[in-house]
C-alpha positions as CSV (number, residue, x, y, z in Angstrom):
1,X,37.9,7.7,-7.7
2,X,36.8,5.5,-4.4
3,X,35.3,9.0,-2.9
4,X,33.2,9.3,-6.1
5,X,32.3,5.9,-5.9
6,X,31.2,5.8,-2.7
7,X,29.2,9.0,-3.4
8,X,27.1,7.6,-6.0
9,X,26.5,4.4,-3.9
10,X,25.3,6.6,-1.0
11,X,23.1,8.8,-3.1
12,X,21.3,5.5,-4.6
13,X,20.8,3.9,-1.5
14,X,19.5,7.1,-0.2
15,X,17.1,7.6,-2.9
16,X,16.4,3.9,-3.2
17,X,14.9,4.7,0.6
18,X,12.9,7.4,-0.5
19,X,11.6,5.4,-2.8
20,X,10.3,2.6,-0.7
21,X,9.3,4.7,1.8
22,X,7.1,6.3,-0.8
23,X,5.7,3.3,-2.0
24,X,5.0,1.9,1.7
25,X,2.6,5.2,1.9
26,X,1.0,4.9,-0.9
27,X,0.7,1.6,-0.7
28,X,-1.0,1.6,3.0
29,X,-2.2,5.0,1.7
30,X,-4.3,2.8,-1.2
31,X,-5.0,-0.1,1.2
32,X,-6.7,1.9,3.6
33,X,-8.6,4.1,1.6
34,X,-9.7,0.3,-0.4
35,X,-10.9,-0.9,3.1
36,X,-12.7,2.5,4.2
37,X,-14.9,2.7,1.1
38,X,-15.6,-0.9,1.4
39,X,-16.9,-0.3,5.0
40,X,-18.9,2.7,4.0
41,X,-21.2,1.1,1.2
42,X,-21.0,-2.0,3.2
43,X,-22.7,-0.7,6.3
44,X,-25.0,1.5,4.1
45,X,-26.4,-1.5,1.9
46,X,-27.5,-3.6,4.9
47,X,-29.9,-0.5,6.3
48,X,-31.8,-0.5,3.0
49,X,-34.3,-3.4,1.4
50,X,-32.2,-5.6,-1.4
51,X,-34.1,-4.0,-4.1
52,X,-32.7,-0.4,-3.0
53,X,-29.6,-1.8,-1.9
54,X,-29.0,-3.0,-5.3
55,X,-29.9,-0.1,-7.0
56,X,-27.7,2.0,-5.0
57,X,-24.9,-1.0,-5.5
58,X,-25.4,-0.4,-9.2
59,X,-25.2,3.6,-9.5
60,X,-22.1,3.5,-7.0
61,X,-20.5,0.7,-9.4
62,X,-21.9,2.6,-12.9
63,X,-20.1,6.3,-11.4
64,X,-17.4,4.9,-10.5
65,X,-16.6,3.3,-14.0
66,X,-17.8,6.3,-15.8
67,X,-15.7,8.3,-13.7
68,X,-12.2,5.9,-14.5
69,X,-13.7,5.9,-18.0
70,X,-13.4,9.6,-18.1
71,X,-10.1,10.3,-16.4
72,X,-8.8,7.5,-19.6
73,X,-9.9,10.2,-22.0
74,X,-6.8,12.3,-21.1
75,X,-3.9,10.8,-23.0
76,X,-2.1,10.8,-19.5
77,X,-4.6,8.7,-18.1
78,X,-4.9,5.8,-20.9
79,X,-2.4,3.1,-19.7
80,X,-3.7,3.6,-15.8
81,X,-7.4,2.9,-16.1
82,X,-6.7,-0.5,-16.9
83,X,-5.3,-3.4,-15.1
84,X,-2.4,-5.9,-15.6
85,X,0.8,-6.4,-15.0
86,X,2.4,-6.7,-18.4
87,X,4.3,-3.3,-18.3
88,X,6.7,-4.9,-15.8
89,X,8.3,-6.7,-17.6
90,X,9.0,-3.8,-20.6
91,X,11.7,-1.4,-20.8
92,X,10.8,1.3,-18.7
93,X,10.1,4.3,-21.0
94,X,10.6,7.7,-19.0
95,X,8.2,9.5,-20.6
96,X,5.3,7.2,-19.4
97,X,6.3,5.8,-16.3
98,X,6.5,8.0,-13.5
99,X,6.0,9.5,-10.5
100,X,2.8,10.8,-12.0
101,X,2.1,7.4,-13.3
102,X,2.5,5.2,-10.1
103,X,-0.3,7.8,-7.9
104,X,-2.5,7.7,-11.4
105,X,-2.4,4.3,-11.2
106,X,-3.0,4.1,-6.9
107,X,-6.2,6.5,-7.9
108,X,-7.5,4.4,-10.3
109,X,-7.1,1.4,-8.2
110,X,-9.0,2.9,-5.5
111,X,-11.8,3.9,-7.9
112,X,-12.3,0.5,-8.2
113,X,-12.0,-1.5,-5.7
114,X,-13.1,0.8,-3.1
115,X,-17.2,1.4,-4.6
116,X,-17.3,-2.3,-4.5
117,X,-15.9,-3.8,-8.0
118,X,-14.4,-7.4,-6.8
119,X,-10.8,-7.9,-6.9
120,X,-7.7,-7.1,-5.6
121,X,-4.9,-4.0,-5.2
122,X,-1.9,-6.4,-5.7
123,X,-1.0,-6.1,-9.4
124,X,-2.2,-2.5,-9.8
125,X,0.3,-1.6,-6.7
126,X,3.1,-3.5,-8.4
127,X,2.9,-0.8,-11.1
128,X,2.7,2.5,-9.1
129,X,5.8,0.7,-6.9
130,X,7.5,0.1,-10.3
131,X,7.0,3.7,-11.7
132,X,8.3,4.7,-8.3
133,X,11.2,2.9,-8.3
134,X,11.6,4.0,-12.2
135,X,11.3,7.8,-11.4
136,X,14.1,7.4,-8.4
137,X,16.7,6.0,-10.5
138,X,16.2,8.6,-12.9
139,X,15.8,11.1,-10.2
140,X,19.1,9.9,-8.8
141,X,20.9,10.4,-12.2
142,X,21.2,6.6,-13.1
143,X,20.6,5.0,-16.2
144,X,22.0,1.8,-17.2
145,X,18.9,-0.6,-17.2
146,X,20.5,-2.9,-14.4
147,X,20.6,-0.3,-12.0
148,X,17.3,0.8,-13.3
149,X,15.0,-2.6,-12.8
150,X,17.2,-2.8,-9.6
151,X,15.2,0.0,-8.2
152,X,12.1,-1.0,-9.3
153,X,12.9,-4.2,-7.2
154,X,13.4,-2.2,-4.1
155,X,10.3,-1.1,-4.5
156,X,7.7,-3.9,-5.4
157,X,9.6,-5.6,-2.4
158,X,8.2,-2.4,-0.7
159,X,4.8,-2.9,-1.6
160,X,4.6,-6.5,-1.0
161,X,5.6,-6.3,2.2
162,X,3.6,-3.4,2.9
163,X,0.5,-5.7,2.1
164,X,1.2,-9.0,3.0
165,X,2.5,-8.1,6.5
166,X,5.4,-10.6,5.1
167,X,9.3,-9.4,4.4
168,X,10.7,-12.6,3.3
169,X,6.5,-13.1,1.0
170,X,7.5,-9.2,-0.4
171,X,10.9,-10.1,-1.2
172,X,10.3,-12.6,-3.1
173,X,7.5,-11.9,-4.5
174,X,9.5,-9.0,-6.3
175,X,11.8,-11.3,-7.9
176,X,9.1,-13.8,-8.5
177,X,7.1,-11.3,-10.5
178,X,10.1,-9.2,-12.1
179,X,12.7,-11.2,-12.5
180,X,11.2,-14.9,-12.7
181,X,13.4,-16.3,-15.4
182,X,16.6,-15.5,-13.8
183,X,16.9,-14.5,-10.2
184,X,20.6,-13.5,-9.2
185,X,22.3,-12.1,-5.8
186,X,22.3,-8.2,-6.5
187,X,18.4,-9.1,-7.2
188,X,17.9,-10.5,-4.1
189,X,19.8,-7.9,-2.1
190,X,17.4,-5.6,-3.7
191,X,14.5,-6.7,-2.6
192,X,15.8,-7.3,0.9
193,X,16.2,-3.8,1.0
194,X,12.7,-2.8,-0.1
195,X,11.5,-5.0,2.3
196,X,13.6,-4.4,5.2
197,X,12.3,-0.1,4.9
198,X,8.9,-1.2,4.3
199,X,8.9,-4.1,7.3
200,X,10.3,-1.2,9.5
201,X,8.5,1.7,8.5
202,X,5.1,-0.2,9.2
203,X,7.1,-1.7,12.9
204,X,7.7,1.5,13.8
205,X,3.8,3.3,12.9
206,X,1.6,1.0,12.7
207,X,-0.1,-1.9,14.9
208,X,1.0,-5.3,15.2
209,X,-1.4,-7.5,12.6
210,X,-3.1,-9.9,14.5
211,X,-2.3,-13.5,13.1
212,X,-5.6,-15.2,11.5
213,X,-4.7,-18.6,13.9
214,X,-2.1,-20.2,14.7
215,X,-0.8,-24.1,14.3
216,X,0.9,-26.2,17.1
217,X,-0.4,-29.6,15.5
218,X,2.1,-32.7,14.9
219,X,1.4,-33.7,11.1
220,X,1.3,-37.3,9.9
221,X,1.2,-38.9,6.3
222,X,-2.4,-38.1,5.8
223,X,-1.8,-34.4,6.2
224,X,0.7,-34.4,3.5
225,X,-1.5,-36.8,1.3
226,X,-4.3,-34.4,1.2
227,X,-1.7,-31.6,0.8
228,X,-0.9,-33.3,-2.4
229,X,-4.5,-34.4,-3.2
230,X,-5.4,-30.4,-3.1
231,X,-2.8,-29.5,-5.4
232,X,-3.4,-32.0,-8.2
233,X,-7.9,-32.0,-7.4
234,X,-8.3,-28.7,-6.0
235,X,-5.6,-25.6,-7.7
236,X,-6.0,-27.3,-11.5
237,X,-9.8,-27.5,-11.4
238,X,-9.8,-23.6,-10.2
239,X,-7.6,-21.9,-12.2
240,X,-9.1,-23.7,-15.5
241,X,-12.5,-22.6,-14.2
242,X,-11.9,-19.4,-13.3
243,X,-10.3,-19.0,-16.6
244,X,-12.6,-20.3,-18.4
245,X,-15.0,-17.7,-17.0
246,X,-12.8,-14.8,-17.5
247,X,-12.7,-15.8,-21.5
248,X,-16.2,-16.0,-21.4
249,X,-16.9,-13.2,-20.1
250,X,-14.3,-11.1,-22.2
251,X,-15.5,-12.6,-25.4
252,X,-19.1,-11.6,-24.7
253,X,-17.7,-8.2,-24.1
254,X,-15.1,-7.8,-26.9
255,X,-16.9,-6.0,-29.3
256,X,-18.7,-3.8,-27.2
257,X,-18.0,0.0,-26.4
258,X,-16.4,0.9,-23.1
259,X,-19.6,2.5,-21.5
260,X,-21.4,-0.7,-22.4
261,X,-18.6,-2.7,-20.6
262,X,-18.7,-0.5,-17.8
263,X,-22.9,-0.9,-17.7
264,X,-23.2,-4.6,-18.6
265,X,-20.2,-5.5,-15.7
266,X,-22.2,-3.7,-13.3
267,X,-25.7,-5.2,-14.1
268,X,-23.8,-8.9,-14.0
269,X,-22.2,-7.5,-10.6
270,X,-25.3,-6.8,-8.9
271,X,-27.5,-9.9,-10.2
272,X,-24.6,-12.2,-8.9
273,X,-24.8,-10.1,-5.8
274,X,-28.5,-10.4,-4.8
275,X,-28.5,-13.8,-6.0
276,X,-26.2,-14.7,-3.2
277,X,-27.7,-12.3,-0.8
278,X,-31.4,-13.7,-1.7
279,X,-30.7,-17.2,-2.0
280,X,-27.5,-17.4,1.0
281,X,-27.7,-14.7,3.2
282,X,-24.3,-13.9,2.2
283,X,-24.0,-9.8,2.4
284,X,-22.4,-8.2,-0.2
285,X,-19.3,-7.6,1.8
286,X,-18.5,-11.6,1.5
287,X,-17.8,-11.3,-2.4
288,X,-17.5,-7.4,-3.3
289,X,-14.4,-5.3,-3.6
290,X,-11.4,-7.3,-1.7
291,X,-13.7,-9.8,0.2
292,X,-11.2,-10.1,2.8
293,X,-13.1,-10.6,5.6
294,X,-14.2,-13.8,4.1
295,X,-10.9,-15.1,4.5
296,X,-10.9,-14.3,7.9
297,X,-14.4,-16.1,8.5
298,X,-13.7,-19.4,7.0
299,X,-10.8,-19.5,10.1
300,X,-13.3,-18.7,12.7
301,X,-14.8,-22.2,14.6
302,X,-18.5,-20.8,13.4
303,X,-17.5,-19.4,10.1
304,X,-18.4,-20.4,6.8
305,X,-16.6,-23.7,6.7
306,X,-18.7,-25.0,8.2
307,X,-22.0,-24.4,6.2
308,X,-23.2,-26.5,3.3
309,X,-21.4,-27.6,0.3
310,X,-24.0,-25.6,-1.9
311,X,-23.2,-22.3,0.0
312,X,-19.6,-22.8,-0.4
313,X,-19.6,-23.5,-4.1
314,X,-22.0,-20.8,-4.6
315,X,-19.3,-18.6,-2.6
316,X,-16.5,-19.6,-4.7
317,X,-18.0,-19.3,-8.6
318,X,-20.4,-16.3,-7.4
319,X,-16.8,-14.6,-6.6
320,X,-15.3,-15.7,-9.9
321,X,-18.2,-14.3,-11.7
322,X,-17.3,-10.9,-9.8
323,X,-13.7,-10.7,-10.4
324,X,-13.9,-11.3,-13.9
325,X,-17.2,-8.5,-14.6
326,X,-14.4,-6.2,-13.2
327,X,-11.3,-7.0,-15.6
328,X,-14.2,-6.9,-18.5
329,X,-15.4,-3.6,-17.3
330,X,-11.7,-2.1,-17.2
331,X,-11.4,-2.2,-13.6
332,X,-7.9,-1.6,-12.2
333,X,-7.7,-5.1,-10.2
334,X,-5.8,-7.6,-9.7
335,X,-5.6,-11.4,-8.7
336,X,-3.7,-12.1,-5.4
337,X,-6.2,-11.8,-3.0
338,X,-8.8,-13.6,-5.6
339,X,-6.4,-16.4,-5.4
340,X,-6.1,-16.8,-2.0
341,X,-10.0,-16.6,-1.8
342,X,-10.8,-19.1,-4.1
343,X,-8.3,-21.1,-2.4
344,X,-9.3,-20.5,1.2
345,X,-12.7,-21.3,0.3
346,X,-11.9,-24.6,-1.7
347,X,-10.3,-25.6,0.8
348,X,-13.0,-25.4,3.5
349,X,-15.1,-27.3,0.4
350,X,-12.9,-30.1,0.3
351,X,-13.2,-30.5,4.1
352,X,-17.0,-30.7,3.9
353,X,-16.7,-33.1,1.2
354,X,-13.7,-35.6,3.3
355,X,-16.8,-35.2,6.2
356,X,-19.5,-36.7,4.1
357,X,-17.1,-39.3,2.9
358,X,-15.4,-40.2,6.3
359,X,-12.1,-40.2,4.4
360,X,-9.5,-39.4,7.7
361,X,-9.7,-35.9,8.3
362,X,-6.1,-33.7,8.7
363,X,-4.5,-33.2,12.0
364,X,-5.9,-30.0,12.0
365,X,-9.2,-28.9,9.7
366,X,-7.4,-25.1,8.7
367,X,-4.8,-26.9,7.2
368,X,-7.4,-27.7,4.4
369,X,-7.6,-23.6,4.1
370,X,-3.7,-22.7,4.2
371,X,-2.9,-25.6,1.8
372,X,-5.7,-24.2,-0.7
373,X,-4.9,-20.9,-0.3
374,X,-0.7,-21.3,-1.5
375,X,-1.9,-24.1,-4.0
376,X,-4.1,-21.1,-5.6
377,X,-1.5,-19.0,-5.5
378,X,1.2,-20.9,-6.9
379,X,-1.5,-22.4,-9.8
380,X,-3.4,-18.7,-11.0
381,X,-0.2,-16.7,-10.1
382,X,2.8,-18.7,-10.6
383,X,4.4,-17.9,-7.3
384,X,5.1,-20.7,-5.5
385,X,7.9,-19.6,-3.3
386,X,6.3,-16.3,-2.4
387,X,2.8,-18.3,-1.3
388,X,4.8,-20.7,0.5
389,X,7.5,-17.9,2.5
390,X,3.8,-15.8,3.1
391,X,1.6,-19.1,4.9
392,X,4.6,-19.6,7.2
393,X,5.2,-15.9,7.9
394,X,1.1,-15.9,8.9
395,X,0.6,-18.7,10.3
396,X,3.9,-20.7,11.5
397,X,6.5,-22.7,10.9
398,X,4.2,-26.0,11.3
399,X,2.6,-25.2,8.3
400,X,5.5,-25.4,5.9
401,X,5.5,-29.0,4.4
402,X,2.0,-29.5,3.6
403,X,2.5,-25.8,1.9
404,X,6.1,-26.4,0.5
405,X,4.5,-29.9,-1.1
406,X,1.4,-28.1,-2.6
407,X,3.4,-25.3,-4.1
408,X,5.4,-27.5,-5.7
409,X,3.2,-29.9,-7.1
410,X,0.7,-27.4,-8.2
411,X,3.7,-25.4,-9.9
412,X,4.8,-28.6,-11.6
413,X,1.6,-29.6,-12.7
414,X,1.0,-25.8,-14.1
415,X,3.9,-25.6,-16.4
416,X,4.3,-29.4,-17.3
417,X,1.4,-30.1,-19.3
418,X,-0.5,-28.4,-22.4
419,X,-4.3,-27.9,-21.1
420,X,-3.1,-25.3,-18.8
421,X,-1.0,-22.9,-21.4
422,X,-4.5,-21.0,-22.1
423,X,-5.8,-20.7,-18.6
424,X,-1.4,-19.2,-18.0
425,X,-1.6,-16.9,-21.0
426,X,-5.4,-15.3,-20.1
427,X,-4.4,-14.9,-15.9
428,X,-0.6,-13.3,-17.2
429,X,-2.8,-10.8,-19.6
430,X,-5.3,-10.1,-17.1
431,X,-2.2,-10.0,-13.4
């Protein structure tokens, strides 16, 4: 009895393995291919004149929909062309999550993000990790639920870590998103697991990420007064903004056909685009597909926190406009790196705005962007312990009370009072 026991224990663990290595390759498989595309239309849009460059910007955006529209005409194809992260919480049914379903879902992902639509690979990845973890359960011959959404723990823990950089931000991140309501210890040992194959697997064949900055800075009340300042000023007035234009733009759309979707979101895309180009000087790569190098700019001594006010707020809506003409046009996208944009980028405008007012600046003028960026997180996302565990894995333990006190104010403030139930029910039907 112990001997068959042990057998089974062995054979999950070992296919529980599998499965997160799978999902850290398709994952950095995803990730990669994202970033490559990006590069490639990039580059080629700042050779040409911005009325080419936009017309090329729209046919790459307008094939690329038309193409994920087609491949959702095959009844296999229908729940991957679109975005979200509903599904999660469901009963896993075997005949439409799968193996199949989790590198559908990775294509689809790539289709989008990669020819430029904004957004992020977060919440798509969270599904092709939890039809991974889905298939090897079954695969492995177990089926009671428990042991089921255990393996889809393993690997979204997997995936987050494989994208953050972050074990302890992947881990928890997993339960966060899966198992929010109630988090126990088998849950947790779960997603230690997923993120211990995926932290090791990427240690052992990939490059060290360099760390955006690092903080050595001795913090005083002031920091942790403007910490709490950003979470009750700053994360509210974004997420009901960026809410606000995601149901705007979805009700505008609502009644029209998929092409048209797929045509207006690109036409919106591109007019956002050259309006920021024409009037900024800020390339397309600053606010198209995941916009990540924006988050490493506003770090940089020279970056863009330190240009004007109006080029920052243009910055931040012009992106919000993006993201949410790629959820209306069906795009497979997803929120996390969004948030930690609009939150990086808040952050460098409240800094311009404590300047012009000669309130007392903090210790350390990044600290403006790190607080931002978790407050976002925690506000649009609702994962406060995963934005706080993924600043302090980034950037140092000397971050971790201004973040701890933002998370937790802004998390408070989210699910305490009524005016922000619409903006939670439109980001949880959209992440």
């Amino acid at each position: 009895m112990k001997i068959a026991v042990r057998a089974k224990l062995l054979r999950f663990s070992l296919i529980m393995t599998l499965a997160a290595a799978l999902t850290w390759a398709v994952t950095l498989s995803v990730r990669e291919c994202v970033i490559a595309l990006n590069l490639v239309l990039f580059s080629g849009l700042t050779t040409l004149d911005t009325p080419r460059s936009m017309g090329v910007l729209f046919a790459v955006l307008v094939g690329s929909g038309f193409l994920r529209k087609w491949l959702g005409i095959g009844p296999v194809w229908v729940h991957e062309v679109g975005h979200g992260l509903p599904g999660v919480w469901k009963p896993i049914e075997p005949a439409a999550y799968g193996f199949g379903f989790g590198f559908r879902k990775a294509i689809s992902t790539i289709l989008t993000v990669g020819p430029g639509w904004a957004g992020g690979i977060a919440a798509p990845m969270v599904l092709t990790a939890n039809a991974f973890g889905s298939a090897a359960a079954r695969l492995a011959g177990i089926k009671p639920p428990a042991i089921e959404r255990a393996s889809r723990l393993v690997a979204i823990a997997a995936m987050g870590t494989t994208l953050f950089h972050a074990p302890i931000a992947g881990a928890l991140f997993a339960m966060e998103t899966v198992r929010r309501e109630k988090i126990e210890l088998k849950d947790a040992l779960c997603c230690a697991m997923g993120a211990l194959v995926a932290f090791s697997l990427s240690h052992l064949f990939l490059a060290e990420p360099d760390v955006a900055v690092s903080f050595s800075v001795s913090l005083g009340v002031n920091d942790y007064f403007i910490a709490a300042g950003i979470a009750v000023f700053v994360a509210g007035p974004i997420a009901l903004i960026f809410t606000s234009i995601l149901v705007l733009v979805r009700e505008l759309s609502a009644h029209l056909t998929p092409g048209a979707r797929i045509l207006i979101g690109a036409f919106g895309s591109v007019a956002t685009t050259a309006a920021l180009w024409g009037t900024f000087d800020l390339h397309p790569e600053y606010v198209l597909g995941m916009a990540h190098l924006t988050l490493i700019d506003v770090f940089q001594p020279d970056g863009l926190a330190t240009g004007p006010v109006s080029l920052l707020l243009a910055l931040l809506l012009g992106r919000m406009a993006l993201v949410a003409f790629s959820v209306s046009s069906g795009g497979s996208v997803g929120l996390f790196t969004p948030a930690a944009f609009f939150g990086a980028v808040s952050g460098a405008l409240v800094g311009r705005i404590l300047e012009a007012t000669a309130w007392t600046p903090p210790s350390d003028p990044r600290l403006l962007f790190v607080t931002g960026m978790a407050a976002a997180l925690a506000a649009l996302l609702r994962t406060p312990l995963t934005a706080i565990a993924l600043m302090v894995e980034i950037f140092g333990f000397d971050v971790f009370g201004p973040v701890a006190l933002t998370c937790l104010v802004t998390f408070f403030i989210s699910t305490t009072f009524p005016f922000y139930r619409v903006y939670r029910r439109e980001v949880t039907s959209v992440n």
